[in-house]
PDB file of N, CA, C and O in Angstrom:
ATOM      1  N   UNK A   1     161.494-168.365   8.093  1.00  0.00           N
ATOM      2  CA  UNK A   1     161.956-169.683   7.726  1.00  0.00           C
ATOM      3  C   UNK A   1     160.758-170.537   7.303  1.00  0.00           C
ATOM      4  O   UNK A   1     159.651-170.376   7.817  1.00  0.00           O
ATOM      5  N   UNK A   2     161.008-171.464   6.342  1.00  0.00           N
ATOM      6  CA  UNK A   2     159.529-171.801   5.955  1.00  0.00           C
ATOM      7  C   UNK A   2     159.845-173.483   6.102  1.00  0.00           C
ATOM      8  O   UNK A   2     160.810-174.173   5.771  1.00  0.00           O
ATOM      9  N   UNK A   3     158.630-173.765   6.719  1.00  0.00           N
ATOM     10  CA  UNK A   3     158.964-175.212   6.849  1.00  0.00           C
ATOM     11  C   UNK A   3     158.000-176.348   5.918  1.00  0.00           C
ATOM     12  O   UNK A   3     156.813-176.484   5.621  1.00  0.00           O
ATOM     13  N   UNK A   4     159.548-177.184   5.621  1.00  0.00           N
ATOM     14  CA  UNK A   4     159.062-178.453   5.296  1.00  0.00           C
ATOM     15  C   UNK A   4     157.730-178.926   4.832  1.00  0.00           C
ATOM     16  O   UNK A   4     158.110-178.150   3.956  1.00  0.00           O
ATOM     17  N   UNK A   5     156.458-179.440   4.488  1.00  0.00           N
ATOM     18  CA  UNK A   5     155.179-180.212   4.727  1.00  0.00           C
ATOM     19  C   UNK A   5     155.718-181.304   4.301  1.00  0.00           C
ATOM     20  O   UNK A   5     155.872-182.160   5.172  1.00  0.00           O
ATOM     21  N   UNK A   6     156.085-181.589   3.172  1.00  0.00           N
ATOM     22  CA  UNK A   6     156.427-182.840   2.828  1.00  0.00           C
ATOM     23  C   UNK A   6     156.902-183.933   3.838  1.00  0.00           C
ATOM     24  O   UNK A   6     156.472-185.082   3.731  1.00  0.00           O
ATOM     25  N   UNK A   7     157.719-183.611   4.744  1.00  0.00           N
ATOM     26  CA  UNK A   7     158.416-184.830   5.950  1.00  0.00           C
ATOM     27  C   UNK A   7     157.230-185.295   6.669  1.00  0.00           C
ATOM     28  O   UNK A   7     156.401-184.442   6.984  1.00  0.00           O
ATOM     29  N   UNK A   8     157.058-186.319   6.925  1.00  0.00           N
ATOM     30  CA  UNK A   8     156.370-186.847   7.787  1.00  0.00           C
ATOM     31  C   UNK A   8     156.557-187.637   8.954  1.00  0.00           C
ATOM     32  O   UNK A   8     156.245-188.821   8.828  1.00  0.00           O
ATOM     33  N   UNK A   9     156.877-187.367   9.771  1.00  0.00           N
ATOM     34  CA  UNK A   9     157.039-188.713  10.597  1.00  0.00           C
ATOM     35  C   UNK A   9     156.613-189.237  10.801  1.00  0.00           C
ATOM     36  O   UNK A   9     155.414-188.998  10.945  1.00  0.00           O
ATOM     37  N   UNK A  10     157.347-191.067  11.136  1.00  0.00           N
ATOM     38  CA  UNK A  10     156.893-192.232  10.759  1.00  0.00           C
ATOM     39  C   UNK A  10     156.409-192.730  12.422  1.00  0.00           C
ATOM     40  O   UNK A  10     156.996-192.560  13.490  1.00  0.00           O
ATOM     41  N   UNK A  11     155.233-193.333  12.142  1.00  0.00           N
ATOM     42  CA  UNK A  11     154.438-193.669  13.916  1.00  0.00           C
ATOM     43  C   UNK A  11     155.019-194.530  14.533  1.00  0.00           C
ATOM     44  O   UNK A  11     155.786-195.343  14.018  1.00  0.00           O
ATOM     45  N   UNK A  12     154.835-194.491  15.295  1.00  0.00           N
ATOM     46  CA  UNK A  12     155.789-195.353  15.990  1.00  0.00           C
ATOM     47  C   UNK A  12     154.865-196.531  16.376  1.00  0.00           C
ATOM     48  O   UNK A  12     153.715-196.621  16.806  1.00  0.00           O
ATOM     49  N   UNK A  13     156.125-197.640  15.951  1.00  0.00           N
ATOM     50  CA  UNK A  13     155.581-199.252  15.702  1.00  0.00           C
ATOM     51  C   UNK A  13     155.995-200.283  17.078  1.00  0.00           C
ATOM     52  O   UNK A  13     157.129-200.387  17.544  1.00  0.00           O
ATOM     53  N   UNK A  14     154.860-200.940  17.534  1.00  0.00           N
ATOM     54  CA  UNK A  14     155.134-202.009  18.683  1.00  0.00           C
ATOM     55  C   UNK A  14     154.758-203.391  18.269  1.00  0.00           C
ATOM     56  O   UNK A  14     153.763-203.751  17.640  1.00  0.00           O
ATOM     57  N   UNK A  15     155.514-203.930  18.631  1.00  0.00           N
ATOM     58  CA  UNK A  15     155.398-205.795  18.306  1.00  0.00           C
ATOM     59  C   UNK A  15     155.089-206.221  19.486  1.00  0.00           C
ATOM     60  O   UNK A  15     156.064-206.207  20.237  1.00  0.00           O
ATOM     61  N   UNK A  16     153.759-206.742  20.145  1.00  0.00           N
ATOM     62  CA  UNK A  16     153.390-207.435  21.127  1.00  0.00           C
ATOM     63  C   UNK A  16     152.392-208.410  20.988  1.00  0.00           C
ATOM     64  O   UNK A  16     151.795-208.422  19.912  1.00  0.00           O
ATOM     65  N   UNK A  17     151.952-209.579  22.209  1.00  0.00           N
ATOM     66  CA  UNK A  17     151.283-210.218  21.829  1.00  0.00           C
ATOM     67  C   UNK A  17     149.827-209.899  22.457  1.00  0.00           C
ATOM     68  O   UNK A  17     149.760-209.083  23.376  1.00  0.00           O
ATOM     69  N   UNK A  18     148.738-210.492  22.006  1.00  0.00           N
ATOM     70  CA  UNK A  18     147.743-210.559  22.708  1.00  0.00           C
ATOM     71  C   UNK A  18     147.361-210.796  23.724  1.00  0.00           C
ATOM     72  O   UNK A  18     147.348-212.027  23.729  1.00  0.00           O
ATOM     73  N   UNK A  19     146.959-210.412  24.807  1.00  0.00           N
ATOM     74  CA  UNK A  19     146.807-210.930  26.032  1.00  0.00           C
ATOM     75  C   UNK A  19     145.102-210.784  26.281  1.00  0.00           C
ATOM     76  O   UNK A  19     144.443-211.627  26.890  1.00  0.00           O
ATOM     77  N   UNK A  20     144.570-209.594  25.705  1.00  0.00           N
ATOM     78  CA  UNK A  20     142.739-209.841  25.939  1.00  0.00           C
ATOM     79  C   UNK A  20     141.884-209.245  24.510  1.00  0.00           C
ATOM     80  O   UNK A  20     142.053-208.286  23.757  1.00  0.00           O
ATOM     81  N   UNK A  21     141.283-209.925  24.562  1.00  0.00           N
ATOM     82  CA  UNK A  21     140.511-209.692  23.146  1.00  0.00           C
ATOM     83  C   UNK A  21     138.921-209.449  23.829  1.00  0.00           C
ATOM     84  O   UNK A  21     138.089-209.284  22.937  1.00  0.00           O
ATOM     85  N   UNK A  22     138.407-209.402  25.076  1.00  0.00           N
ATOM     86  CA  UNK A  22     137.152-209.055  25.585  1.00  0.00           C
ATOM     87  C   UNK A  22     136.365-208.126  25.420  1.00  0.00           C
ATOM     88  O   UNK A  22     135.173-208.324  25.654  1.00  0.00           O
ATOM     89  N   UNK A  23     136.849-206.768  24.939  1.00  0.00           N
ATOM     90  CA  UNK A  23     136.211-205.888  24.171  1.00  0.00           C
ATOM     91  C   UNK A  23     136.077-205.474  22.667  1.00  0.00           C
ATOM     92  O   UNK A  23     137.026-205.314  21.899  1.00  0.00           O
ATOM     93  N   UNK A  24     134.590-205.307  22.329  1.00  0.00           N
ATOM     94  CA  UNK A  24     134.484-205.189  21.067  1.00  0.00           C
ATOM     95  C   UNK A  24     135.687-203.997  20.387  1.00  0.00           C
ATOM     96  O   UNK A  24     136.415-203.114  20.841  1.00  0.00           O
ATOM     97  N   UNK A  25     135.406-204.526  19.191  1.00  0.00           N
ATOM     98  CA  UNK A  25     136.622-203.738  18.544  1.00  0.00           C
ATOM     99  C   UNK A  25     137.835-203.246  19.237  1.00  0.00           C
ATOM    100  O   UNK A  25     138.468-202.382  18.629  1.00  0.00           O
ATOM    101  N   UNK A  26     138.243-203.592  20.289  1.00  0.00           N
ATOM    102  CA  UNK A  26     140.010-203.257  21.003  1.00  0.00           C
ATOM    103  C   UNK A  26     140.590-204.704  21.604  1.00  0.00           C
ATOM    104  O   UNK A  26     139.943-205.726  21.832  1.00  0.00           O
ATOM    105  N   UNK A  27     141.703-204.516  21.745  1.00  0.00           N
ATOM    106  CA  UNK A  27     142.441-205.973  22.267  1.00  0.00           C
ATOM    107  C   UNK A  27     143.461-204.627  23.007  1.00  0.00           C
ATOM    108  O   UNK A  27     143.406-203.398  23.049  1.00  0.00           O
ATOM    109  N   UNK A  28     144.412-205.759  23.545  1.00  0.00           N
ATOM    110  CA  UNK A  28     145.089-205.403  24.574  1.00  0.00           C
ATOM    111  C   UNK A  28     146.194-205.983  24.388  1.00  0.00           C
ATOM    112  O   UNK A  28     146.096-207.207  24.470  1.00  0.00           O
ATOM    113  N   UNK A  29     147.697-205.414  24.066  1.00  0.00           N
ATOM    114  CA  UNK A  29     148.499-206.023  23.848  1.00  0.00           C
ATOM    115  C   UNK A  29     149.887-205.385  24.808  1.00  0.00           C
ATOM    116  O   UNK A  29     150.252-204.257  25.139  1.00  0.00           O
ATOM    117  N   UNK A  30     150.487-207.041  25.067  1.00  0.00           N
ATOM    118  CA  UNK A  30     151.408-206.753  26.231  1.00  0.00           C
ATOM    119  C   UNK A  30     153.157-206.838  25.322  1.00  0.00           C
ATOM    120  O   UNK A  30     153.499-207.869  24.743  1.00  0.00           O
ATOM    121  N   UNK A  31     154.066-205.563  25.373  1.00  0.00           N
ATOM    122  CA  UNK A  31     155.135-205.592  24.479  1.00  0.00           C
ATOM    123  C   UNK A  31     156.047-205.426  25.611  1.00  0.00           C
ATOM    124  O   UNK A  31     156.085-204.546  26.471  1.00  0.00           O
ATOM    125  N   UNK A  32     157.026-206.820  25.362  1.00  0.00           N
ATOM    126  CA  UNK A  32     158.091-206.713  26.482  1.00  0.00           C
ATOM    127  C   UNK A  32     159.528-206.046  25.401  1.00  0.00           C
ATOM    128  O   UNK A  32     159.578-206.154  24.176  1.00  0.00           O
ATOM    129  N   UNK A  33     160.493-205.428  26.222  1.00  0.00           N
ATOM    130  CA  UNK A  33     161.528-205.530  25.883  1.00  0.00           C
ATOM    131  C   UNK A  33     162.637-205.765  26.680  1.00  0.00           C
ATOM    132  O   UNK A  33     162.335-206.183  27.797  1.00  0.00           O
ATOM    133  N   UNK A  34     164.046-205.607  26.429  1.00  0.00           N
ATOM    134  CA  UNK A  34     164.782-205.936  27.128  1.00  0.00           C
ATOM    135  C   UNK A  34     165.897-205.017  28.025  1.00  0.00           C
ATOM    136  O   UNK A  34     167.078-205.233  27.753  1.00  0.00           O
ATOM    137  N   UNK A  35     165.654-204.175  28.899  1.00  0.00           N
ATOM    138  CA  UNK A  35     166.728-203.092  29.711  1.00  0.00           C
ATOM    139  C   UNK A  35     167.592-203.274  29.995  1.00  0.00           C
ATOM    140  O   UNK A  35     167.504-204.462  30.304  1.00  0.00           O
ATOM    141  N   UNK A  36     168.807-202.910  30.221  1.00  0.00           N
ATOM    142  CA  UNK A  36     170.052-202.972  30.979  1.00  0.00           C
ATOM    143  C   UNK A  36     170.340-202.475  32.471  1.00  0.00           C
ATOM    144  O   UNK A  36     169.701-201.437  32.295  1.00  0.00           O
ATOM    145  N   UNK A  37     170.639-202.393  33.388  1.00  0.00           N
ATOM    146  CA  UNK A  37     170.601-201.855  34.389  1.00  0.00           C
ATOM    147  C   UNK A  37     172.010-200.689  33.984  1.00  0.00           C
ATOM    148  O   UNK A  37     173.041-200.975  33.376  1.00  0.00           O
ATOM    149  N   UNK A  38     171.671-199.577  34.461  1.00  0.00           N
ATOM    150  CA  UNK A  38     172.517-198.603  34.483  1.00  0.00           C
ATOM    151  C   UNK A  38     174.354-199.317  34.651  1.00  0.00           C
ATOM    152  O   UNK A  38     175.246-199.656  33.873  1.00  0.00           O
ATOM    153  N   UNK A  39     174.156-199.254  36.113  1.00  0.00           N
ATOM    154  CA  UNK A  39     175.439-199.637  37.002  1.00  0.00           C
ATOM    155  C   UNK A  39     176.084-201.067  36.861  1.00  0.00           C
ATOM    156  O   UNK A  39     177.280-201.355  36.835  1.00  0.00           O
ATOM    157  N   UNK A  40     175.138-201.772  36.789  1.00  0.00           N
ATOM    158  CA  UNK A  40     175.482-203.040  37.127  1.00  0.00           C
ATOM    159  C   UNK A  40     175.439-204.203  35.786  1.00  0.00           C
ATOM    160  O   UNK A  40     176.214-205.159  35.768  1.00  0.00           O
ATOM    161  N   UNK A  41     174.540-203.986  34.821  1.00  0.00           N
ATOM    162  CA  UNK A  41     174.540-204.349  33.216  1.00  0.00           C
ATOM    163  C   UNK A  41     173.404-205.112  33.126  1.00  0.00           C
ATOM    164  O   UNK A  41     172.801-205.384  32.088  1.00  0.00           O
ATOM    165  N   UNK A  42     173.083-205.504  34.424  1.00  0.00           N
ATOM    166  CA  UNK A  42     172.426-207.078  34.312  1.00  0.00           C
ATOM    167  C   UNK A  42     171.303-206.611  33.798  1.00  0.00           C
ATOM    168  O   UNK A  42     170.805-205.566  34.218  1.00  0.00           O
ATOM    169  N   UNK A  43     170.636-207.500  32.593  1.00  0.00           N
ATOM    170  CA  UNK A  43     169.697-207.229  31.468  1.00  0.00           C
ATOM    171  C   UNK A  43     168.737-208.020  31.966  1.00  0.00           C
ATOM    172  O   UNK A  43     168.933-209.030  32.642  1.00  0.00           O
ATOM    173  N   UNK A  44     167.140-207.336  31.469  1.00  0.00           N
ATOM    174  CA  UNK A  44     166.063-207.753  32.304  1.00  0.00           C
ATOM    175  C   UNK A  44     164.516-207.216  31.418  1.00  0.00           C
ATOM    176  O   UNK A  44     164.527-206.266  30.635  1.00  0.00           O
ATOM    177  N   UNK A  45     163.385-207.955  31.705  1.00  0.00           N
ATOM    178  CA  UNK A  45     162.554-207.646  30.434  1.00  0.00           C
ATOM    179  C   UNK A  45     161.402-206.110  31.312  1.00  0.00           C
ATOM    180  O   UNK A  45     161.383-205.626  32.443  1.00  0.00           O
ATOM    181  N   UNK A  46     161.075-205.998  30.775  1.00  0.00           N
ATOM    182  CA  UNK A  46     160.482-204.693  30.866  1.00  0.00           C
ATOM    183  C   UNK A  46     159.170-205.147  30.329  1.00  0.00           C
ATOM    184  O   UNK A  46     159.263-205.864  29.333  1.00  0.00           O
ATOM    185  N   UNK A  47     157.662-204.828  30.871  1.00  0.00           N
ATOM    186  CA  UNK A  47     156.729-205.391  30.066  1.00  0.00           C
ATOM    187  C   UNK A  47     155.471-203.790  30.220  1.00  0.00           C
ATOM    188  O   UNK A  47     155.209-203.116  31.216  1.00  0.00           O
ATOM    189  N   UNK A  48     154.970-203.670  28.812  1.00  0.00           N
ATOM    190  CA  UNK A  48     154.279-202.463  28.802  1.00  0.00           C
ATOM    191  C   UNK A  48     153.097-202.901  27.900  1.00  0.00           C
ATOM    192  O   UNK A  48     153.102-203.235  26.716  1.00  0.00           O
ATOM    193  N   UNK A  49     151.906-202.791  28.946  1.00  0.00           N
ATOM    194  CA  UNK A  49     150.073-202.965  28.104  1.00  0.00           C
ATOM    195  C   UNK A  49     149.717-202.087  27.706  1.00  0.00           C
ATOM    196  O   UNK A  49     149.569-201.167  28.510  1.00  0.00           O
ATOM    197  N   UNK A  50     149.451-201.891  26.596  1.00  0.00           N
ATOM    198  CA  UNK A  50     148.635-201.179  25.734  1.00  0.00           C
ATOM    199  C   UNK A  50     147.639-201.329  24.740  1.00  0.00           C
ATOM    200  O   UNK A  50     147.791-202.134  23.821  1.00  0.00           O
ATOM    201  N   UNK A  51     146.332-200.406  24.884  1.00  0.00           N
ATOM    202  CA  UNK A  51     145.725-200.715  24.416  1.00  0.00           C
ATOM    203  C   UNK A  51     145.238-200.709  22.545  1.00  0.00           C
ATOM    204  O   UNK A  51     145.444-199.592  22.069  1.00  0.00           O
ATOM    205  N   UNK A  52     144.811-201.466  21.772  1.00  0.00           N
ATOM    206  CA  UNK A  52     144.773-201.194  20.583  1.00  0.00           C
ATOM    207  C   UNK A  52     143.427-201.191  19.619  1.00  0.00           C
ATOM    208  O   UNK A  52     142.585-202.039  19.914  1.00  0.00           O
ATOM    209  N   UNK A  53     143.110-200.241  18.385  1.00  0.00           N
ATOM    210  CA  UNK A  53     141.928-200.542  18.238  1.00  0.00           C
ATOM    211  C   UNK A  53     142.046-201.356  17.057  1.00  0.00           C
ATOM    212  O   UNK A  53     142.735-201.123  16.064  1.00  0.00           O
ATOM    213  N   UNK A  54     141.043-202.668  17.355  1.00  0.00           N
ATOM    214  CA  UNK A  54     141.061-203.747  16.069  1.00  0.00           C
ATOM    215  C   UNK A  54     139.544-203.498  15.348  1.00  0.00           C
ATOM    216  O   UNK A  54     138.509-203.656  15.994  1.00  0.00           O
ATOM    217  N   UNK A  55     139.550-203.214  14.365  1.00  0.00           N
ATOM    218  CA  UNK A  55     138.569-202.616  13.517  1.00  0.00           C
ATOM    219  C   UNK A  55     137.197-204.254  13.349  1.00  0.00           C
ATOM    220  O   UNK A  55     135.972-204.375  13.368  1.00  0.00           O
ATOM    221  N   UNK A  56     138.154-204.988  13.229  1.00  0.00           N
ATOM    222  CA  UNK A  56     137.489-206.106  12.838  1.00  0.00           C
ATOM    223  C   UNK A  56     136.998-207.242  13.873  1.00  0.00           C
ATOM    224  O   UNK A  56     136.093-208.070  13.777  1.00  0.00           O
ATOM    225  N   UNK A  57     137.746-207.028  14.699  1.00  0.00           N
ATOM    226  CA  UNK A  57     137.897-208.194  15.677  1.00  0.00           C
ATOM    227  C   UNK A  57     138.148-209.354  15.190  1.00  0.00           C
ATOM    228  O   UNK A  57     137.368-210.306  15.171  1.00  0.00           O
ATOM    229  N   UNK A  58     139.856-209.303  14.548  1.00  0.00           N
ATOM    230  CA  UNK A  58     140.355-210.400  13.659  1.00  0.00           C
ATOM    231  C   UNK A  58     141.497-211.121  14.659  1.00  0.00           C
ATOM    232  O   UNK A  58     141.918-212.271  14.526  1.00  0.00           O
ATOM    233  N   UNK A  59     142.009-209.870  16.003  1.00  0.00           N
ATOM    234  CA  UNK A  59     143.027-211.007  17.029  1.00  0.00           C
ATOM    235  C   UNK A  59     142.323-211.115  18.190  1.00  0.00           C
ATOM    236  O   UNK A  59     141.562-210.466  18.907  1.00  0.00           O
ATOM    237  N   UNK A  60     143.033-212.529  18.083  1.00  0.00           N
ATOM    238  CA  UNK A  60     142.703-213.676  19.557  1.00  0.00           C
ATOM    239  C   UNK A  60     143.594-213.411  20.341  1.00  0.00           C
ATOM    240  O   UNK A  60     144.532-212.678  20.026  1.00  0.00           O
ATOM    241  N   UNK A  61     143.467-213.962  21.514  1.00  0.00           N
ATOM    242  CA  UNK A  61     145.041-213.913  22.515  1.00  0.00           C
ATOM    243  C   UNK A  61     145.895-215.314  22.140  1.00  0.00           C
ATOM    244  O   UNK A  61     145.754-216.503  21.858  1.00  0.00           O
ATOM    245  N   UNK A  62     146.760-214.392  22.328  1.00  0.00           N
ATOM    246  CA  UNK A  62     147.851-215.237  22.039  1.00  0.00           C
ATOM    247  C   UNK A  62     148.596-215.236  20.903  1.00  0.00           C
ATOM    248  O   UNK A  62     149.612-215.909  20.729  1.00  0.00           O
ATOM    249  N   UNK A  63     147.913-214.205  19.836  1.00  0.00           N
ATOM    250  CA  UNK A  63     148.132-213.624  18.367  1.00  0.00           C
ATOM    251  C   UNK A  63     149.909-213.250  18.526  1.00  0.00           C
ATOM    252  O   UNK A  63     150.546-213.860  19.385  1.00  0.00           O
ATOM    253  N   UNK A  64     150.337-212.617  17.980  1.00  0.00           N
ATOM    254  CA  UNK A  64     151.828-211.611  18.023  1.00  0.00           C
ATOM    255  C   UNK A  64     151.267-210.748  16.860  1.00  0.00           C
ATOM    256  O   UNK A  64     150.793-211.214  15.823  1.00  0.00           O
ATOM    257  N   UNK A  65     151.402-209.180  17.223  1.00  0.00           N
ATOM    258  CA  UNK A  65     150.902-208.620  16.182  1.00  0.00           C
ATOM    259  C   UNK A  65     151.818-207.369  16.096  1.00  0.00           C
ATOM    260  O   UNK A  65     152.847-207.040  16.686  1.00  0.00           O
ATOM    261  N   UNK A  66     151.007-206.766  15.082  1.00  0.00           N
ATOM    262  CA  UNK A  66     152.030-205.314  15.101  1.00  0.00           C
ATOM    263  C   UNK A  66     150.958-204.443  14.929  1.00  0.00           C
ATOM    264  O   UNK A  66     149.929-204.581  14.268  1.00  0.00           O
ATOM    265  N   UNK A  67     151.498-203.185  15.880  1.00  0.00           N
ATOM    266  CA  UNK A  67     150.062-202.019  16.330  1.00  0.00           C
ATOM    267  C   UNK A  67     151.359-200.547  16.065  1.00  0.00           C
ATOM    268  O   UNK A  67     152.525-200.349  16.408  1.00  0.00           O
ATOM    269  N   UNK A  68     150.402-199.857  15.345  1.00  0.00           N
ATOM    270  CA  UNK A  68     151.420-198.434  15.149  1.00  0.00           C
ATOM    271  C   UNK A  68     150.425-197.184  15.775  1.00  0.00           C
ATOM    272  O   UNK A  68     149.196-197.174  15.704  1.00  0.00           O
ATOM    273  N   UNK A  69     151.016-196.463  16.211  1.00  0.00           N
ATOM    274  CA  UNK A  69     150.566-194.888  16.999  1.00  0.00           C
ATOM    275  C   UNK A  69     149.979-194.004  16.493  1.00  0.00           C
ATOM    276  O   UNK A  69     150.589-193.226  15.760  1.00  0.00           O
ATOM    277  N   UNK A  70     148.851-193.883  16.692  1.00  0.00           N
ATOM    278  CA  UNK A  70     147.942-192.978  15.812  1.00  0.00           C
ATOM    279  C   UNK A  70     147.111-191.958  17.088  1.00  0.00           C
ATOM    280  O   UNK A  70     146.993-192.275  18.271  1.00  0.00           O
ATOM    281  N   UNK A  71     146.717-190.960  16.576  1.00  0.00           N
ATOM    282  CA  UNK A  71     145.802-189.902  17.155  1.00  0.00           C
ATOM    283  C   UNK A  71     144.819-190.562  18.478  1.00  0.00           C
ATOM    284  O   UNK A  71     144.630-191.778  18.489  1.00  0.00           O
ATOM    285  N   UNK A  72     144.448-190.021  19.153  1.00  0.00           N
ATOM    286  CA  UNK A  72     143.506-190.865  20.696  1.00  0.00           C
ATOM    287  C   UNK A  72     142.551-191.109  19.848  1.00  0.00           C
ATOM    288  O   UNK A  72     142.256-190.302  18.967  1.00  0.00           O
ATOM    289  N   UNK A  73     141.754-192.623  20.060  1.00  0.00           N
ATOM    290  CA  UNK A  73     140.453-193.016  19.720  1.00  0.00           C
ATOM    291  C   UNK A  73     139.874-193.003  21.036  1.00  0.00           C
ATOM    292  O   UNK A  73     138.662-192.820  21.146  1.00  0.00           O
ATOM    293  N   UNK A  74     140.595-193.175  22.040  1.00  0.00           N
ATOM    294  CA  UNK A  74     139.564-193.283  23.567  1.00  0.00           C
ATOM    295  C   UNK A  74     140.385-192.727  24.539  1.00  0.00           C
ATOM    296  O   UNK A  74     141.444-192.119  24.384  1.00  0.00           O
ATOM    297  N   UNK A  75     139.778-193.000  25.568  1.00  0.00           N
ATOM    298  CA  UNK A  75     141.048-192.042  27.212  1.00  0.00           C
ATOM    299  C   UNK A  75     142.207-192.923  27.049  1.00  0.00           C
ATOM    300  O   UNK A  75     143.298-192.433  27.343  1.00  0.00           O
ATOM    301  N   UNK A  76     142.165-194.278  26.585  1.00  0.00           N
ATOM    302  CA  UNK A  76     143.297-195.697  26.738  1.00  0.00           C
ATOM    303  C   UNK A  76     143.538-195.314  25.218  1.00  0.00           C
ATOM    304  O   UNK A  76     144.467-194.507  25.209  1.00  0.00           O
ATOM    305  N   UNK A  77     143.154-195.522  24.114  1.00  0.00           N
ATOM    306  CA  UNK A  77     143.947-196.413  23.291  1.00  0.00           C
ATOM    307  C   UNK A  77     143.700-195.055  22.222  1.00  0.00           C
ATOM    308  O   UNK A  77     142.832-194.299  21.785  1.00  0.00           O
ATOM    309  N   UNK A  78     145.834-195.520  22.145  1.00  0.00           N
ATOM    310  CA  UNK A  78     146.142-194.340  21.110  1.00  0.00           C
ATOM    311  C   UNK A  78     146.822-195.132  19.809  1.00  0.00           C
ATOM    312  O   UNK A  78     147.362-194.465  18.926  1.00  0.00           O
ATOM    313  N   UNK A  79     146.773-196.498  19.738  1.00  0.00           N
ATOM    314  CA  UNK A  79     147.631-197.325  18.773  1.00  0.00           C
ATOM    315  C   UNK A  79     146.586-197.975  18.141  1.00  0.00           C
ATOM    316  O   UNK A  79     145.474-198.059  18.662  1.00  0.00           O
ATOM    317  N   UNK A  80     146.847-198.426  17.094  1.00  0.00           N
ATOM    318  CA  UNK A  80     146.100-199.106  15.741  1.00  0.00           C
ATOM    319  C   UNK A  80     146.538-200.373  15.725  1.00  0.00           C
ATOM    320  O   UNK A  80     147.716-200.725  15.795  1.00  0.00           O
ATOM    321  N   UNK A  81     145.473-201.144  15.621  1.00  0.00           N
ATOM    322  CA  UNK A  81     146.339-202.792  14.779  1.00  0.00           C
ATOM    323  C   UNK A  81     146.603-202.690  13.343  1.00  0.00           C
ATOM    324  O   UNK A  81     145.751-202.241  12.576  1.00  0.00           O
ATOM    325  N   UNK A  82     147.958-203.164  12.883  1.00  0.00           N
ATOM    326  CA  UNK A  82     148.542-202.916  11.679  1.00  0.00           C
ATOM    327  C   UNK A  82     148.394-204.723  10.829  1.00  0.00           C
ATOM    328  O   UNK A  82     148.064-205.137   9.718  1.00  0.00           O
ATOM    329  N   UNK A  83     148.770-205.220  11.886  1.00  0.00           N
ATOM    330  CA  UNK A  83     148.626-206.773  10.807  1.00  0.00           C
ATOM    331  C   UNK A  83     149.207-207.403  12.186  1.00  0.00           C
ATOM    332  O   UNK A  83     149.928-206.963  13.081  1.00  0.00           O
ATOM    333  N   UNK A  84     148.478-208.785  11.910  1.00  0.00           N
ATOM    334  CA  UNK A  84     148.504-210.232  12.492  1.00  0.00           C
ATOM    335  C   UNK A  84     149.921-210.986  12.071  1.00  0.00           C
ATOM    336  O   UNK A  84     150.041-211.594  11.008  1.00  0.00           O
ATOM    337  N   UNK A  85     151.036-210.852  13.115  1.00  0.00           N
ATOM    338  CA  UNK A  85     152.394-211.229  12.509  1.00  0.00           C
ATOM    339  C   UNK A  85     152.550-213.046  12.667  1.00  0.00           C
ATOM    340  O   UNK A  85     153.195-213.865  12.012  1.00  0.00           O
ATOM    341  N   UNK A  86     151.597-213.183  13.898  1.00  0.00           N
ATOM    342  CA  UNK A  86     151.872-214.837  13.774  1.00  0.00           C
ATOM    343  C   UNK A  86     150.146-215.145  14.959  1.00  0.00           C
ATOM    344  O   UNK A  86     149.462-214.350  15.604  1.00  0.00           O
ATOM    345  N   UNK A  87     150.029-216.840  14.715  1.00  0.00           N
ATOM    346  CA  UNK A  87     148.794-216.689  14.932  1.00  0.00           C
ATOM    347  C   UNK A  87     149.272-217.813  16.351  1.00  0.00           C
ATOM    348  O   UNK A  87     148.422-218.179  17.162  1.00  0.00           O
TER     349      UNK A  87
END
């Protein structure tokens, strides 16, 4: 069976905001979303830090940005900054 090359899959994209910008070239961004409880429904935020590498050191905290999933640059950070969505 011969497979595909052409398909690629697409990385997977997080919208969070800034929370630390203290290291050169990486920030730290915190992406909440929103869960349901199994049983009971009641909806509730979920919050997940991750780390990102900013090439430039162009976000501040408090930025909202968008970071997509790329190959390990370090033991922490496997996501990219993609663009500065609001400042």
């Amino acid at each position: 069976m011969e497979k595909n090359l052409d398909k690629k899959k697409m990385p997977r994209q997080l919208e969070g905001t800034v929370v630390s910008d203290k290291m050169d070239k990486s920030i730290v961004v915190e992406v909440e979303r929103i869960k349901a409880h199994p049983v009971y429904k009641k909806r509730y935020y979920v919050s997940l830090k991750v780390k990102a590498h900013d090439l430039n050191n162009k976000a501040k905290v408090g930025n909202v940005v968008l970071i997509e999933q790329c190959r390990p640059l370090s033991k922490d950070k496997h996501y990219r900054l993609k663009k500065i969505l609001a400042k």
